[in-house]
C-alpha positions as CSV (number, residue, x, y, z in Angstrom):
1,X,111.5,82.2,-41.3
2,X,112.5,78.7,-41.9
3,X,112.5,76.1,-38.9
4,X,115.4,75.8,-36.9
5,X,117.7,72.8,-37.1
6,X,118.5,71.3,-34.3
7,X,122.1,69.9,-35.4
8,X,123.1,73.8,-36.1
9,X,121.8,74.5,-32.4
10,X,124.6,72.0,-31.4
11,X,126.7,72.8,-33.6
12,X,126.5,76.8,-32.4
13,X,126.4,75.6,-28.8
14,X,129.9,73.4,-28.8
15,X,131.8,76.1,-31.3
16,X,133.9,78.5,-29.1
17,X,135.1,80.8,-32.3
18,X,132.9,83.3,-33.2
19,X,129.7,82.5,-31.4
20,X,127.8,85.3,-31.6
21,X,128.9,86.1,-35.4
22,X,127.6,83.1,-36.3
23,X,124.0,83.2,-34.9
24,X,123.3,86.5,-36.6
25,X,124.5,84.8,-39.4
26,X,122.4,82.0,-39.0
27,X,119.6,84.7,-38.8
28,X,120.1,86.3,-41.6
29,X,120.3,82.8,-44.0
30,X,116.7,81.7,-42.1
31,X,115.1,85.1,-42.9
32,X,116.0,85.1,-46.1
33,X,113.6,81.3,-46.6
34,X,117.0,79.2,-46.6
35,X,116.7,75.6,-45.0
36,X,119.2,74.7,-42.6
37,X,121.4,71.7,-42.4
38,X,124.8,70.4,-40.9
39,X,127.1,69.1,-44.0
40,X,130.4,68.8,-43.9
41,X,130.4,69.8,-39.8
42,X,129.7,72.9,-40.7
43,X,125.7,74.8,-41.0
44,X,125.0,74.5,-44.8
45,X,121.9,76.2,-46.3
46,X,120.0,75.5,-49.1
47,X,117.2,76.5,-51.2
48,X,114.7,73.8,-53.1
49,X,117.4,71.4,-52.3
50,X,120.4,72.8,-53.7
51,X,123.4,74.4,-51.3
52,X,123.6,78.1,-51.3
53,X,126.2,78.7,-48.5
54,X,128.1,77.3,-45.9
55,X,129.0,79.3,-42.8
56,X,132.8,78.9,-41.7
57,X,134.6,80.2,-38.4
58,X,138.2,80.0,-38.4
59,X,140.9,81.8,-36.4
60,X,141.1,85.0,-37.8
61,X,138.2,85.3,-39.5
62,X,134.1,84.1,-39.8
63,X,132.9,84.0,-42.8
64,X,130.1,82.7,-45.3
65,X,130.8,81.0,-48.1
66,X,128.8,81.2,-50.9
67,X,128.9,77.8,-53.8
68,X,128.4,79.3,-56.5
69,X,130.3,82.8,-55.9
70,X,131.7,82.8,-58.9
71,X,128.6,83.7,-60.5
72,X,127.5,86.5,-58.2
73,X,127.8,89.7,-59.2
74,X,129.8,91.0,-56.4
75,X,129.6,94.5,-57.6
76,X,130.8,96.0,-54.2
77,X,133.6,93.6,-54.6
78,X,133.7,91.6,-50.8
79,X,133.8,88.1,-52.2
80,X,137.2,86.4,-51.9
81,X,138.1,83.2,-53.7
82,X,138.1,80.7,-51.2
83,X,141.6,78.9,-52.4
84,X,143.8,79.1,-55.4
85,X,142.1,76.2,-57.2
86,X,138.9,77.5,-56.4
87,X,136.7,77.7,-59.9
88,X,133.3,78.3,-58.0
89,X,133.3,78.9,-53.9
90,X,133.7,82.9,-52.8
91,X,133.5,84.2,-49.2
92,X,132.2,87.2,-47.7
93,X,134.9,87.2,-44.9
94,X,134.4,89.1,-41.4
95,X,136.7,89.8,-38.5
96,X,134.2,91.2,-35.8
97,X,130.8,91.4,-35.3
98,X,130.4,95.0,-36.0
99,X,131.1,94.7,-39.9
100,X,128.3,91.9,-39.8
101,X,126.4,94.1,-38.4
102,X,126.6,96.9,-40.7
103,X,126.4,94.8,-43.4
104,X,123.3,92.8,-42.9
105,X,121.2,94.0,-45.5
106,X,124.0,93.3,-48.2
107,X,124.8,89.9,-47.3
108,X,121.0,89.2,-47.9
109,X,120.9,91.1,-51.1
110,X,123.8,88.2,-51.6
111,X,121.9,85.4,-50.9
112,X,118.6,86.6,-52.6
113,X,120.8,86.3,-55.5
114,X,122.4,82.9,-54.5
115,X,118.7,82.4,-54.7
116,X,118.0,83.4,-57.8
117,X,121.3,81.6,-59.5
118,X,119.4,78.2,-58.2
119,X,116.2,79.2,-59.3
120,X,117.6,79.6,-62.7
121,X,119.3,76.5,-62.7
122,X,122.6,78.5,-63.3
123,X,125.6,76.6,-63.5
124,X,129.6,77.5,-63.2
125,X,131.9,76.5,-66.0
126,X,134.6,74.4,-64.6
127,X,138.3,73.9,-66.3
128,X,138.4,70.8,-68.1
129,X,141.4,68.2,-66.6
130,X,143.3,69.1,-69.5
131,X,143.6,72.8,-68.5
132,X,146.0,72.0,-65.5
133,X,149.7,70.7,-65.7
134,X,150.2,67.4,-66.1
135,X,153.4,66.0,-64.4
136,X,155.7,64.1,-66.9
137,X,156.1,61.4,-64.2
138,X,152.6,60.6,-64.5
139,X,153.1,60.9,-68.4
140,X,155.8,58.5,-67.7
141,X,153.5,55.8,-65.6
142,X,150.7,56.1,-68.4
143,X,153.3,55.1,-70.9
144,X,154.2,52.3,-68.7
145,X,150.7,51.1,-67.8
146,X,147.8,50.9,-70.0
147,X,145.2,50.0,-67.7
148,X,146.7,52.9,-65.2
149,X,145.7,55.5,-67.6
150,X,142.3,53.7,-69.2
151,X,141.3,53.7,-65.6
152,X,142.4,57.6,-65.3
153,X,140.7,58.8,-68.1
154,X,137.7,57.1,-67.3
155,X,137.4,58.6,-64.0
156,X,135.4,61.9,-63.3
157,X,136.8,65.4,-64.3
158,X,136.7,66.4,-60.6
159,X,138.7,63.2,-59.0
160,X,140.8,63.8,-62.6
161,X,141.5,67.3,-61.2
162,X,142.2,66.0,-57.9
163,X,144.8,63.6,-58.6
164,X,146.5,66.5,-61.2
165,X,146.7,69.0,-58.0
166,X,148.4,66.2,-55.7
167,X,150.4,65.3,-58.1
168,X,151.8,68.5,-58.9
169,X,152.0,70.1,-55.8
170,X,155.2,68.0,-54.8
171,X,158.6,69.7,-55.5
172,X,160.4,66.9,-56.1
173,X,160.3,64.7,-58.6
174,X,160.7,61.3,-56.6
175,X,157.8,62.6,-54.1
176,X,155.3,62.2,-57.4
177,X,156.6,59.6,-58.6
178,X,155.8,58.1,-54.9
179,X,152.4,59.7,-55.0
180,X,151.5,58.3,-58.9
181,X,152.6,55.1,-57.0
182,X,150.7,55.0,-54.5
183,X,147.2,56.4,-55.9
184,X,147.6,53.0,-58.8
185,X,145.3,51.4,-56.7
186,X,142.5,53.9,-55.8
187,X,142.9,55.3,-59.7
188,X,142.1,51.8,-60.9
189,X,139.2,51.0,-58.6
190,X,137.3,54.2,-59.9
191,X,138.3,56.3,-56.7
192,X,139.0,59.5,-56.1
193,X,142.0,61.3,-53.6
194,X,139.1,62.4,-50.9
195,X,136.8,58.8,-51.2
196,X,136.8,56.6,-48.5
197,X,136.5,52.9,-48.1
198,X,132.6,53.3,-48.0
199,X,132.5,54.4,-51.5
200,X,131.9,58.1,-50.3
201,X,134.0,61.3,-50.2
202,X,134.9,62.5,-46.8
203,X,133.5,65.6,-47.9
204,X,130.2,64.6,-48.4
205,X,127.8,65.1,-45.6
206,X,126.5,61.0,-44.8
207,X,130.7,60.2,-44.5
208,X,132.6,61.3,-41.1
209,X,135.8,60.6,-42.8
210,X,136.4,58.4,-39.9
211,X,137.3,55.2,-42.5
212,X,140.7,54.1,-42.9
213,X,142.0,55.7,-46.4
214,X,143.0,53.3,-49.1
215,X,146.8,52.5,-49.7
């Protein structure tokens, strides 16, 4: 068994949902030769430096997610897509600690294949920008500014894909054309929707988020 972390030992100690699930879980990821860290705010384990899963505790539900799900076999079917846009993260959800239980010897048959997927150097095919909608307002502002799109198209297909998804998730027209206008200047600086003023994404582990966003 892997050393313990002692970030995840705070981290267990201040959470108040799903204590308990979430040590076995933490268990079961050490035992399988996982290394633990804290990314995100959350216990993230990998394996020969590569993330494997994440565990999660939420309201209703615990649950650990698995980053390349999508490539799992799942033949017992208990992965669930983590969000609509989701093209690689699954979960194997949980609402008490008895179904953990009884299902301790699948979830590491799960992450010995996890395992494997890295060990293979496996990768998940992602949709290309040009798969999603793109909103005619922004069609409209690339018309109108050059350098607005140059710098678009130059950024990466995940902050691409990022931008598309905000965009087109308002209703109204006027509310993306607000949106368009005000991601001009984070768009032409090379940035992203989720990077902060540090030059990092909230999401990755070394950024708290705490920096104020960009206008």
């Amino acid at each position: 068994m892997e050393a313990k972390n002692p970030l995840i030992d705070e981290f267990l100690n201040q959470t108040k949902a799903w204590k308990e699930e979430l040590h076995l879980l933490r268990s079961i990821c050490l035992s399988c030769g996982l290394q633990e860290e804290l990314k995100w705010k959350h216990p993230c384990y990998t394996y020969q430096g590569k993330n494997v899963v994440m565990l999660m505790n939420f309201k209703a539900y615990f649950a650990i997610g698995f980053f390349k799900g999508a490539l799992l076999k799942d033949t017992f079917q208990k992965l669930v897509t983590a969000g609509e846009n989701s093209q690689s993260t699954k979960q194997f959800r949980f609402s008490n600690l008895a179904e953990l239980v009884a299902a301790e010897d699948l979830v590491k048959s799960y992450l010995f294949e996890a395992m494997e997927i890295e060990k293979l150097g496996l990768k998940v095919t992602y949709k290309p920008p040009s798969a999603y909608e793109t909103p005619e307002e922004l069609t409209a502002a690339f018309t109108q500014d050059a350098a607005f799109k140059n710098a678009f198209d130059q950024l990466t297909p995940g902050r691409q894909k990022g931008y598309l998804l905000f965009f087109s998730g308002a209703k109204q027209s006027e509310t993306r054309k607000s949106r368009i206008e005000k991601s001009k200047a984070r768009v032409l600086q090379g940035k992203g929707i989720d990077d902060c003023i540090c030059g990092l994404s909230k999401r990755m582990p070394r950024c708290d988020g705490s920096h104020k966003k960009l206008n």
